[in-house]
NUKE-114545 format. One line per field, with one value per residue: x, y, z of N, C-alpha, C in turn; chain. Coordinates in steps of 0.2 Angstrom, whole numbers, plus 5000, padded with zeros to 4 digits. Atoms other than C-alpha are relative to their C-alpha. Layout:
! NUKE-114545
nx: [X	...]
ny: [Y	...]
nz: [Z	...]
cax: [X	...]
cay: [Y	...]
caz: [Z	...]
cx: [X	...]
cy: [Y	...]
cz: [Z	...]
chain: [A	...]
This chain:
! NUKE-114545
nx: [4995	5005	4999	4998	5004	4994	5001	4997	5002	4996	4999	4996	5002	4998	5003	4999	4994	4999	5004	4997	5001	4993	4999	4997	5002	5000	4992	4994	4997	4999	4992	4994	4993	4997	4998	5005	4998	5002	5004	5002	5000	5005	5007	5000	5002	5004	5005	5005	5004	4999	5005	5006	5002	4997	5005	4998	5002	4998	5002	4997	4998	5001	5000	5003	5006	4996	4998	5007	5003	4995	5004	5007	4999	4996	5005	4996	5002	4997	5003	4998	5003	5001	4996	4999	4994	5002	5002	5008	5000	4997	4999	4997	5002	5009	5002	4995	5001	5002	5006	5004	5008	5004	4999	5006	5006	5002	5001	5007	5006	5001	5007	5000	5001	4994	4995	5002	4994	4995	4999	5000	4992	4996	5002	4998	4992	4996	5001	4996	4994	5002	5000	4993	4996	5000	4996	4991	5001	5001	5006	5006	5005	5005	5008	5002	5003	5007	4999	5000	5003	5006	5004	5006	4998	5002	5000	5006	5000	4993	4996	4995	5002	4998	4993	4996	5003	4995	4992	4998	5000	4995	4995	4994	4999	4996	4993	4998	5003	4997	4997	5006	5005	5003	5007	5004	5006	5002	5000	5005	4998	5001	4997	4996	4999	4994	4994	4999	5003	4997	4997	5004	5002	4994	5002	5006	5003	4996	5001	5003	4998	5000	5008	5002	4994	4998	5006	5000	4993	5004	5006	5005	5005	5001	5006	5004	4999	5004	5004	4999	5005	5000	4999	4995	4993	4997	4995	5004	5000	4993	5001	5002	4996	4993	5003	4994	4993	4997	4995	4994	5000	5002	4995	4994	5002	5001	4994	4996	4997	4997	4992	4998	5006	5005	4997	5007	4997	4994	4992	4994	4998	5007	5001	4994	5003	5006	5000	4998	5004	5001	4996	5002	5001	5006	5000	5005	5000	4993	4994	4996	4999	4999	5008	5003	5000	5004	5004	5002	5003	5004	5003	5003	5003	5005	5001	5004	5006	5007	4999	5003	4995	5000	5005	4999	4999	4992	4997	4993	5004	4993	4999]
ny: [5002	5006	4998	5004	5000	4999	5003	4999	5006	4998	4996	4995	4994	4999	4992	4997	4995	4997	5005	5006	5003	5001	5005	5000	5006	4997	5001	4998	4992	4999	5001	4996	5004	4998	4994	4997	5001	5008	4999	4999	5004	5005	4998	5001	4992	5006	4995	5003	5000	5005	5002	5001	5003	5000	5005	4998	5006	4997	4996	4996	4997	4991	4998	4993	5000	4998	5006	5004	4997	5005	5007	5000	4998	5004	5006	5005	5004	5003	5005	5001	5008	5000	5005	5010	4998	5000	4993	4999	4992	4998	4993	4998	4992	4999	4999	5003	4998	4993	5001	5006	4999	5001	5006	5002	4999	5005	5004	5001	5001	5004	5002	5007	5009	4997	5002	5009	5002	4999	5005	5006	5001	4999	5007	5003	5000	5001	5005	4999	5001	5001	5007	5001	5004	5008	5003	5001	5003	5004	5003	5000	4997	5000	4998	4994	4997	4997	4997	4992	4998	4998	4993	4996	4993	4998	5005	5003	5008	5002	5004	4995	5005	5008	5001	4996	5006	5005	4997	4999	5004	5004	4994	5003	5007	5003	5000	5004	5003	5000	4993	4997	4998	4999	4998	5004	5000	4995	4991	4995	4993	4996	4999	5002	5008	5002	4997	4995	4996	4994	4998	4996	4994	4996	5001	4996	4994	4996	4997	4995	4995	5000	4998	4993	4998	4999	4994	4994	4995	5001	4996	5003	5000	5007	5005	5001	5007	5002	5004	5000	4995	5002	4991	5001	5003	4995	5004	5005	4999	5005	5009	5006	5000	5007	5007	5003	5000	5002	5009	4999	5002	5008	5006	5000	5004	5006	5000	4998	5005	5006	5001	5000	5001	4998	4998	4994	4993	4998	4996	4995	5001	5001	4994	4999	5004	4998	4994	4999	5000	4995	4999	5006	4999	5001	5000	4997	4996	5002	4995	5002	4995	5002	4997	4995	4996	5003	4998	4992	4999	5003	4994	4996	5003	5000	4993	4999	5004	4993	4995	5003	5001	5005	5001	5006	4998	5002	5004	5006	5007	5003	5006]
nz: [4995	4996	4993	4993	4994	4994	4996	4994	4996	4995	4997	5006	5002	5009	5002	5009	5004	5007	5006	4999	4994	4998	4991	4996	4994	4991	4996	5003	4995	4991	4997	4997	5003	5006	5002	5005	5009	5001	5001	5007	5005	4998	5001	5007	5001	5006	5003	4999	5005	5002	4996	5001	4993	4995	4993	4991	4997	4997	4996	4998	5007	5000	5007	5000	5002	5004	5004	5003	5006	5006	5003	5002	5004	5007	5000	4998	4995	4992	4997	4993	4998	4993	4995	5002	5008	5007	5001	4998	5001	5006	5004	5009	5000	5004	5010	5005	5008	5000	5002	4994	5000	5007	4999	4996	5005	5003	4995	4995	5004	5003	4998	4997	5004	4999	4995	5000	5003	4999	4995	5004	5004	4995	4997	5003	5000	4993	4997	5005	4995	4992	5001	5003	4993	4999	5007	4997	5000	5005	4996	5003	4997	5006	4997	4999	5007	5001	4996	5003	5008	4998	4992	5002	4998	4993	4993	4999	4997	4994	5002	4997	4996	5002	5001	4995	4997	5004	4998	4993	5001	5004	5000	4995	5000	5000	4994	4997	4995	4993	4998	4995	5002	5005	5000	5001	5001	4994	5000	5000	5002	4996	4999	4993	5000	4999	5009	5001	5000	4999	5005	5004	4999	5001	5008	5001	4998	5004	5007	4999	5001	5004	5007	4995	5003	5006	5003	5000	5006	5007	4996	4998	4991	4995	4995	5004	5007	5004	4995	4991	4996	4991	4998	4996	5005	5006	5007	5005	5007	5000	4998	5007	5007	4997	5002	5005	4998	4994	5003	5003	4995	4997	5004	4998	4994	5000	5001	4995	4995	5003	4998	4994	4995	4996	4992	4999	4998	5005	4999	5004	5009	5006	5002	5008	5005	5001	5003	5007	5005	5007	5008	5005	5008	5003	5008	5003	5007	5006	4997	4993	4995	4994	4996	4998	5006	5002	4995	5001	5006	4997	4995	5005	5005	4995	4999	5007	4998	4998	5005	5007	5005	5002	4997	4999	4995	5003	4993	5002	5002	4998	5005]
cax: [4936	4934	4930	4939	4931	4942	4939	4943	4943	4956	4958	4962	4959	4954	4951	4954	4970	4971	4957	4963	4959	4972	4975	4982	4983	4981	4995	5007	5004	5003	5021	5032	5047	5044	5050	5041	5048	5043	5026	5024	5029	5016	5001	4993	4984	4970	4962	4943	4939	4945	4933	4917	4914	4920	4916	4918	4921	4926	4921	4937	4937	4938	4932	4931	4914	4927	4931	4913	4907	4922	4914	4896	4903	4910	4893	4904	4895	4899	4894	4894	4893	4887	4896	4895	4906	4892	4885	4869	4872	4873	4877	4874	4872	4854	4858	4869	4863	4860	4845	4837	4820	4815	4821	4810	4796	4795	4799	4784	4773	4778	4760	4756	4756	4774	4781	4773	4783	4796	4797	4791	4807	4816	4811	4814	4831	4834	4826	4837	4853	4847	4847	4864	4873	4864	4872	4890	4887	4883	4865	4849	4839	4828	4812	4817	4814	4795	4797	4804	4797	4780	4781	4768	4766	4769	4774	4755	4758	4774	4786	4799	4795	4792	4809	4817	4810	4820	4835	4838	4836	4848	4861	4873	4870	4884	4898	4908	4900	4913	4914	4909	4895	4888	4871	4865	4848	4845	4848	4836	4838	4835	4843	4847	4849	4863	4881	4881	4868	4881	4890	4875	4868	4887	4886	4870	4873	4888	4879	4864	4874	4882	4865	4860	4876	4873	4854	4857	4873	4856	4846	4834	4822	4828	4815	4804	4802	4795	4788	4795	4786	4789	4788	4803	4814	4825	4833	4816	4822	4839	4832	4823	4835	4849	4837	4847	4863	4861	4865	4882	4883	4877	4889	4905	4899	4897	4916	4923	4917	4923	4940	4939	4924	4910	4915	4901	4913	4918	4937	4947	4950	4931	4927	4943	4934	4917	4921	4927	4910	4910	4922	4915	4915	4897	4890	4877	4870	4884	4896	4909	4911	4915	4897	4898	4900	4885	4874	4876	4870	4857	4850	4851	4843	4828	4830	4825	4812	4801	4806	4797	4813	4814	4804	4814	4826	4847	4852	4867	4863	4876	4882]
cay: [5011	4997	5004	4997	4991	4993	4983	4988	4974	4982	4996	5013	5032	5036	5055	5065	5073	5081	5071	5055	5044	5043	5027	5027	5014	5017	5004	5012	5030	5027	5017	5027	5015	5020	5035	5047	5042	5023	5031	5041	5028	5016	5028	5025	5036	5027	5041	5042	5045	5028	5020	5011	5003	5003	4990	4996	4981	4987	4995	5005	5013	5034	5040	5060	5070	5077	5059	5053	5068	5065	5047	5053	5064	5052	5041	5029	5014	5013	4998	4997	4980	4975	4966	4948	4959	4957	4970	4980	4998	5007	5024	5032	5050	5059	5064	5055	5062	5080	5073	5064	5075	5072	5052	5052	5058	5045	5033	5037	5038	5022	5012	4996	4983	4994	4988	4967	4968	4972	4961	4947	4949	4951	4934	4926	4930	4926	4909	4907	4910	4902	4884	4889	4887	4869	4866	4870	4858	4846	4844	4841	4858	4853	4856	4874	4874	4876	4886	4902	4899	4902	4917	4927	4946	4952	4935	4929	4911	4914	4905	4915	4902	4887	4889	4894	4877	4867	4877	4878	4862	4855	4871	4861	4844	4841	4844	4832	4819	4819	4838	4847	4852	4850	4855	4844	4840	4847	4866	4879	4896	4906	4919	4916	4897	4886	4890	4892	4904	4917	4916	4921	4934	4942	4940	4948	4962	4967	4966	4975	4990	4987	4989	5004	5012	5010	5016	5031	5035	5032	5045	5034	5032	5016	5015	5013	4996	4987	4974	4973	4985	4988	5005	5000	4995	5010	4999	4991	4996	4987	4970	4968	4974	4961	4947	4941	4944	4934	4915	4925	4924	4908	4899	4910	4903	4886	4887	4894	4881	4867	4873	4877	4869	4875	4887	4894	4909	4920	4924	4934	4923	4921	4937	4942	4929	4936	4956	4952	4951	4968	4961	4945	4943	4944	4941	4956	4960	4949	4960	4953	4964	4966	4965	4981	4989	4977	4983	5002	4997	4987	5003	5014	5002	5003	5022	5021	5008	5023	5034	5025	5023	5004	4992	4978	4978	4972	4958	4946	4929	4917	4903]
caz: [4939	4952	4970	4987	4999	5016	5029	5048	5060	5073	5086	5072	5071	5053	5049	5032	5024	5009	5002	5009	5021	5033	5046	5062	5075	5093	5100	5090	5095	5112	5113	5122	5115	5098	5089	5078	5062	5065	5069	5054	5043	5052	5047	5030	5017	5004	4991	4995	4978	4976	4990	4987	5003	5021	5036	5054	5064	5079	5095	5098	5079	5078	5065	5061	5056	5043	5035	5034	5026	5013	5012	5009	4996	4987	4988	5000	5008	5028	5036	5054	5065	5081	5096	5089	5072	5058	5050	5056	5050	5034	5029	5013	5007	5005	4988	4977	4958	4952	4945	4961	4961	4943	4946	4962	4953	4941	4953	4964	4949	4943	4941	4948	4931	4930	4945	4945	4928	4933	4949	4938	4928	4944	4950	4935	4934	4953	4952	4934	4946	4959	4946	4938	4958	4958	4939	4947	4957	4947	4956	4946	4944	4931	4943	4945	4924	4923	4937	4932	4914	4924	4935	4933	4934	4951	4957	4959	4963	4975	4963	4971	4985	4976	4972	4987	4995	4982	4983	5001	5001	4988	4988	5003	4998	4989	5004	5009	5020	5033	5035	5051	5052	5035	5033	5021	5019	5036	5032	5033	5026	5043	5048	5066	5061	5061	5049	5037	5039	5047	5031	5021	5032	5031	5012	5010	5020	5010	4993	4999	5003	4988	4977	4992	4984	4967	4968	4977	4964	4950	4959	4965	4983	4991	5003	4990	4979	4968	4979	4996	5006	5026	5035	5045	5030	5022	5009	5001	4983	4988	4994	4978	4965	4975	4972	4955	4963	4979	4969	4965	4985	4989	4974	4983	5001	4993	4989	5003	5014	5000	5005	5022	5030	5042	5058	5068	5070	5055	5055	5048	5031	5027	5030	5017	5005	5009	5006	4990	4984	4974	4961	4958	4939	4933	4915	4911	4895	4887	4896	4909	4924	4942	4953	4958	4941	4937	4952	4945	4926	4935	4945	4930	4919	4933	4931	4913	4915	4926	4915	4900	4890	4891	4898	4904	4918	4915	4929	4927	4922	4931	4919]
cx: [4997	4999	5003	4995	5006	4996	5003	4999	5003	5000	5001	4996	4999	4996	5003	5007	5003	4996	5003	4999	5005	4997	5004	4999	5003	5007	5006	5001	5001	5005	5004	5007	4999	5002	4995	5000	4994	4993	4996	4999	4994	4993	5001	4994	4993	4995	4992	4997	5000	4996	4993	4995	5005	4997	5002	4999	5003	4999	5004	5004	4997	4999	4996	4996	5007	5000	4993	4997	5003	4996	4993	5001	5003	4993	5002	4996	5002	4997	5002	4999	5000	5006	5003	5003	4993	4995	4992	4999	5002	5000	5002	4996	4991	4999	5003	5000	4997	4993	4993	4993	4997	5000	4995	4995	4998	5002	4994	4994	5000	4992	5002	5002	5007	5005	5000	5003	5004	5004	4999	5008	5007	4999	5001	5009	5004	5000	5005	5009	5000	5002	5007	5004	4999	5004	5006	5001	4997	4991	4993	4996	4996	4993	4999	4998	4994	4999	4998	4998	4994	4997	4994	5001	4999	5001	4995	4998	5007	5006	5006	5001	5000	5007	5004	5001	5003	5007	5004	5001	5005	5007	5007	5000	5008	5008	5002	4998	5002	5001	4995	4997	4996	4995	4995	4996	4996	4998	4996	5003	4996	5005	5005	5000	5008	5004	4998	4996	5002	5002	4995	4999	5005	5000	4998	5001	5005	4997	4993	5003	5003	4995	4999	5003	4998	4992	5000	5006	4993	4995	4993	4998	5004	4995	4995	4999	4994	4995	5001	4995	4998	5003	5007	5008	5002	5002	4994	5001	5009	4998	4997	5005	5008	4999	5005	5006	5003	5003	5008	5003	5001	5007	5008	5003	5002	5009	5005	4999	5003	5007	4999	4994	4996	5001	4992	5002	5003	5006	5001	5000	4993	4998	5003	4996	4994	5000	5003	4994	4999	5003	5001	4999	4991	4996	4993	4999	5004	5007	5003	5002	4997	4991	5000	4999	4991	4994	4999	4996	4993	4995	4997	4994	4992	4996	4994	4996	4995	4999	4995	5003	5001	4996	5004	5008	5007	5002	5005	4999	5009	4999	5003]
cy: [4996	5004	4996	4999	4998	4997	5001	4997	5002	5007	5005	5006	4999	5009	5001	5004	4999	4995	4990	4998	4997	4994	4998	4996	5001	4997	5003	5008	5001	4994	5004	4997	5001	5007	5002	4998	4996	5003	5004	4998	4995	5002	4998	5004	4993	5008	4999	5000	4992	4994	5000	4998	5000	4997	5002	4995	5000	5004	5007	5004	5006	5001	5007	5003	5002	4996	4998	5006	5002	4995	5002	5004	4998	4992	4991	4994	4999	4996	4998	4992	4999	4998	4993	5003	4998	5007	5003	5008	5001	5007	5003	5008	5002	5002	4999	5000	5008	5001	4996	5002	4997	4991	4999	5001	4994	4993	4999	5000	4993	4996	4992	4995	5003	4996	4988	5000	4999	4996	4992	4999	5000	4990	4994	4999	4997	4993	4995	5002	4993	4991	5000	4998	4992	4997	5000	4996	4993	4994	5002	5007	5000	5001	5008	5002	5004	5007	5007	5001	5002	5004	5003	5007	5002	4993	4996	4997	5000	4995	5002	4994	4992	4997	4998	4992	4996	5003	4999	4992	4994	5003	4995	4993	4995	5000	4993	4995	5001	5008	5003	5003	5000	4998	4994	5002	5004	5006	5003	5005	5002	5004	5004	4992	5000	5002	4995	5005	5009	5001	5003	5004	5004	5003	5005	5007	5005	5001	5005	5008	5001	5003	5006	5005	5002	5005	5006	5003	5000	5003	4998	5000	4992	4998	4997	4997	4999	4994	4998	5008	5001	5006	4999	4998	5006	4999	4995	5001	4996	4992	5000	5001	4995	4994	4996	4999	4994	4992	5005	4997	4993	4996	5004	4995	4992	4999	5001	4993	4992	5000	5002	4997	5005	5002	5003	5006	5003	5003	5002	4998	5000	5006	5004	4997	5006	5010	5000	4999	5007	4999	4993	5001	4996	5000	5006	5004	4996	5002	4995	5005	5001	5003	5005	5005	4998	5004	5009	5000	4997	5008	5005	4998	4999	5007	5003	4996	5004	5005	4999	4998	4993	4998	4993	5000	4995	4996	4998	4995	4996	4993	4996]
cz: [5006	5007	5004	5002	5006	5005	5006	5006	5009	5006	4993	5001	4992	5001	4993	5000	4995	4995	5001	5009	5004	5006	5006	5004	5008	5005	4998	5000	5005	5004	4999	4997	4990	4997	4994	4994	5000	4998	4996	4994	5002	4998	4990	4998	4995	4996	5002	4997	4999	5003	4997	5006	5006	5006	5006	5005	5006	5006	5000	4992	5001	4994	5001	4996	4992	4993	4999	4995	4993	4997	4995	4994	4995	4999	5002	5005	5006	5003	5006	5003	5007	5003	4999	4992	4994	5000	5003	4999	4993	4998	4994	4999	4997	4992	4996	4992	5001	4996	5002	4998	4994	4999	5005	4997	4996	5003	5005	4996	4997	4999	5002	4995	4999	5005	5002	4995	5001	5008	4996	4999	5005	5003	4995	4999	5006	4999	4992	5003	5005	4996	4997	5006	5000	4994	5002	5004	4999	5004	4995	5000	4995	5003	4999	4991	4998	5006	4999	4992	5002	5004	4997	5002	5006	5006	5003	5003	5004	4995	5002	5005	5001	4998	5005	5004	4997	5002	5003	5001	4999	4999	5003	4999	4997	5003	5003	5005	5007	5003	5005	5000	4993	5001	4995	4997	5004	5001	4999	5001	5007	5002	5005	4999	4999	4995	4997	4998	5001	4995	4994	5003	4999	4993	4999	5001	4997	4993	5000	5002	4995	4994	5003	4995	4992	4998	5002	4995	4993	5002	5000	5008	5003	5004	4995	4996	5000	5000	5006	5003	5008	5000	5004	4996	4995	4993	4996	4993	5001	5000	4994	4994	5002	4997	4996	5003	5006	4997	5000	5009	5002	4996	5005	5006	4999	5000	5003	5004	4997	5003	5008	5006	5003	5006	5000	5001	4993	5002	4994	4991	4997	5000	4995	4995	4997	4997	4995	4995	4994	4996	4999	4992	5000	4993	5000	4994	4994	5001	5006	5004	5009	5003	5000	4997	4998	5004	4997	4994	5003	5003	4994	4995	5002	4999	4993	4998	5002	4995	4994	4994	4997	5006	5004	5004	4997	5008	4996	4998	5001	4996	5001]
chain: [A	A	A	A	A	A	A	A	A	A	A	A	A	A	A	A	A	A	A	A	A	A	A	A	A	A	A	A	A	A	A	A	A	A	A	A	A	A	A	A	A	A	A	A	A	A	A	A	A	A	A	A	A	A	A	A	A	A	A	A	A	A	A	A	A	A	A	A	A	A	A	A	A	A	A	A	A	A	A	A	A	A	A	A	A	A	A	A	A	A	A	A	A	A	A	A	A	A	A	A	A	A	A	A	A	A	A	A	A	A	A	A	A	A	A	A	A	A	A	A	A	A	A	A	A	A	A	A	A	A	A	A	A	A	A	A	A	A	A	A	A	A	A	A	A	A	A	A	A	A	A	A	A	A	A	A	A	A	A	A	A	A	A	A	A	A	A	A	A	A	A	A	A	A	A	A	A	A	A	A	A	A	A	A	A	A	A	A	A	A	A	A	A	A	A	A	A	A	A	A	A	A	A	A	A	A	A	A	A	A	A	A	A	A	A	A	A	A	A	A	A	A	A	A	A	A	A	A	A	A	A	A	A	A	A	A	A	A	A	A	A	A	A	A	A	A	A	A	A	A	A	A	A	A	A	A	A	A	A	A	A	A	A	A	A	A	A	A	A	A	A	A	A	A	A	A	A	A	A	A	A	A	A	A	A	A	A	A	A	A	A	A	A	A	A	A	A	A	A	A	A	A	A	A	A	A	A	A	A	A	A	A	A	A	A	A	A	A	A]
């Protein structure tokens, strides 16, 4: 079944009833010119079993401990967002499998030439997305060929890098000349840099709780990857199993501002665009299936990787 993801941009109460996440909206309890009925019919219900994700955009949004611990018991991603509205918070439950300890365990015993495989394989795949975006585009990435044909285990020589450096590069080149702001040659991946930089960082931070999501529902450690590594980063088992996923990102980006150009403010319709990354259709295995399905076979397939079961990691391959 495909999760929601619920987006709340507005003033709104939300609490729980009867397994159900209820919404209520503050102008409209507190007019005195309306009547009760109206106001009972203006409230709305959304199952939580049915919920994947939930973005809280919003200073003046209530939300009851009742209704979160619903969410966290449904392994519900909650994404908070600062003052300038993108995201900066993520809430997800401490135990999301009834088989977490015996997954932690072989997760923390994995060995070192264990974990450089399996980032190698990670890096080949991304930088393997990464040239499919420039082919939809119809932009040369025959450089990025030897590339990922030569990572090494563990990444060695930074190919991860050497890509990134082409990519960034050629990604936005072919936008419309005359379009505002277009980046061009100019653009640099930063992420306090110019748009559309905000469009990525937004992007990202939805498929990152996304992957967060899927490894905690695949009784795994988040903090704990396979080559990120930063005491200050809860989600390092997130950032690296995203990697592959992120061209699916960048190719939506590129396509949203084909049709609407380059704001340095997200509204309302890109960020509609952009929360629909969990059911982007993605090819893994030979399989069609919406991202977020794809990020949970992804996760387990990692599980059984520690395990000793298989040795080689399921990403998507964008085509």
């Amino acid at each position: 079944m495909i999760k929601r993801t619920l987006y709340f941009g507005n003033p709104a109460y939300l609490s729980l009833t009867n397994s159900q996440l209820m919404v209520r909206l503050p102008e409209v309890e507190k007019n005195k010119q309306l009547d009760n009925l109206f106001k009972q019919q203006a409230q709305a219900t959304i199952p939580v079993e049915d919920i994947g994700v939930v973005v809280l955009d919003h200073k003046q949004i209530t939300i009851t401990h009742g209704l979160l611990d619903a969410l966290m018991e449904n392994n519900v991603a909650v994404i908070t967002c600062n003052n300038t509205r993108h995201p900066t918070g993520l809430l997800l439950p401490l135990q999301g499998n009834t088989l977490q300890h015996e997954r932690y365990q072989h997760q923390l015993e994995a060995s070192e030439p264990l974990r450089k495989q399996l980032w190698q394989q990670t890096i080949v795949q991304k930088i393997k997305n990464q040239a499919a975006v420039l082919q939809h585009q119809q932009i040369d990435a025959a450089r990025l060929y030897p590339v990922y044909n030569n990572v090494k285990s563990g990444d060695s020589e930074n190919a991860e890098g050497t890509a990134a450096a082409f990519y960034w590069t050629n990604v936005f080149t072919k936008l419309p000349a005359g379009m505002a702001h277009a980046p061009g040659n100019l653009f640099r991946r930063q992420r306090d840099g110019l748009p559309p930089n905000n469009y990525l960082n937004y992007g990202y931070a939805i498929l990152r709780a996304i992957m967060a999501r899927s490894i905690v529902a695949a009784g795994l450690l988040p903090t704990k990857g396979i080559h990120h590594h930063n005491r200050y980063n809860a989600y390092c088992l997130a950032d690296d199993l995203m990697e592959p996923y992120r061209p699916y990102v960048d190719k939506l980006i590129v396509e949203i501002i084909l049709k609407q150009g380059i704001s340095d403010e997200l509204n309302k319709e890109i960020k509609t665009h952009l929360l629909g990354i969990p059911v982007i259709d993605v090819t893994l295995d030979g399989e069609s299936s919406p991202l977020m399905v794809a990020t949970q076979r992804t996760a387990t397939s990692l599980v059984k990787c520690f395990a000793g079961e298989q040795r080689k990691l399921l990403y998507p391959e964008l085509s």
